[in-house]
N, C-alpha and C positions, 0 to 999 in steps of 0.2 A: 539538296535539301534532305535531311535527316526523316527517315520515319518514326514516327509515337511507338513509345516504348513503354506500356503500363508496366510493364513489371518492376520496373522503378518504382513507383509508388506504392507497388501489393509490398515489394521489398518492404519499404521503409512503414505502412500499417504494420505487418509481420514482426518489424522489429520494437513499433509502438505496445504490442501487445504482447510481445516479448517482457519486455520493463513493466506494464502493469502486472503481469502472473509473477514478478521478481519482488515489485512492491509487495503485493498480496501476500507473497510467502515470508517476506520480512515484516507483517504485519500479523500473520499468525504466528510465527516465534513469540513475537511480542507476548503477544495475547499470552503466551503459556507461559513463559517467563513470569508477566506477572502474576499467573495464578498459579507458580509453583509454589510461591510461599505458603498459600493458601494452605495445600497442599500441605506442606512441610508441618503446620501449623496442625491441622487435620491428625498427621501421623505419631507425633510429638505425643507419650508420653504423660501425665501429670500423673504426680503422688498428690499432691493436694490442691485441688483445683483453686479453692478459694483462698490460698495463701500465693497460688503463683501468679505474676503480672502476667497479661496477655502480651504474646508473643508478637512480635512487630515485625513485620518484613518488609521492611520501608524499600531496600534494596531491591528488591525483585521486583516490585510494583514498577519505580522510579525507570528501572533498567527495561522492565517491559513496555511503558512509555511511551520511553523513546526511540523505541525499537519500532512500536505504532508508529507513531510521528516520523519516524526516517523512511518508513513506508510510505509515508503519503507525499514527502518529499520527492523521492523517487518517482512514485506516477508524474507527478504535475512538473517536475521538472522535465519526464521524458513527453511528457504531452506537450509544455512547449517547445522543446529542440524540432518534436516534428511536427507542428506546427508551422514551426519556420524554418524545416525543411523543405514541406511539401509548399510552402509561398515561393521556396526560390527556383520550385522547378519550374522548366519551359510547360505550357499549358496543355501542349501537345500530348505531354506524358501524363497528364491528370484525366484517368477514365470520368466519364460523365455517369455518375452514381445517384442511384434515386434518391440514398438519404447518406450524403458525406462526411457529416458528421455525427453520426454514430461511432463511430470509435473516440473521438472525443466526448461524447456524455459517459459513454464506457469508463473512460477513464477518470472523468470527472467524479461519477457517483463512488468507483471504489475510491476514491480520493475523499469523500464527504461521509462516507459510510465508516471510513479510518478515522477520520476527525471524533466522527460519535464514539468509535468503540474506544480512543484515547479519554475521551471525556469519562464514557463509563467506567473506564477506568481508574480515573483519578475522583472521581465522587466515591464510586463501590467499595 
């Protein structure tokens, strides 16, 4: 008979939280991408304000998006793999944890918290 091996499991949290801090950092690209237009717009220039059309940076917005949105993909897809990673371990190897799913709300909320900053950014 095999003895429990938690450290399988701190593994695969470890790696869980690994993909949310990767989500997270492809979600603040985003974020800057879309306000580099801004930015650009900001820096730009006019000799005649009220002759020139306001500058559009649809592109940057658009590209920073989905850059959000690929972010939250990322979580939620690595929250389900270990989800149902940690389903198919033996039970032996799953420590008995006062609250085990915390790292899933973890991941949940930066996941729902990306959803808002996508929104804000396509209303703003």
């Amino acid at each position: 008979m095999a003895t429990s091996d938690p450290r399988v499991f701190f593994a695969a949290e470890r790696t869980l939280l690994a993909w949310v801090r990767s989500g997270l950092t492809v979600m603040a690209l985003g974020f800057v991408v879309a306000r580099f237009g801004l930015f650009l717009a900001l820096l730009s220039p006019s000799i005649d304000t009220a002759a020139s059309e306001p500058h559009s940076h649809w592109t940057s917005s658009t590209l920073g998006i989905a850059l959000v949105v690929l972010g939250v993909i990322v979580i939620l897809g690595a929250l389900q793999n270990h989800r149902a990673y940690v389903r198919s371990l033996p039970p032996r190897d799953c420590p008995a944890l006062p609250r085990p799913w915390l790292s899933s709300l973890l991941a949940l909320a930066v996941a729902l918290i990306g959803l808002a900053l996508a929104l804000y950014l396509a209303v703003a």
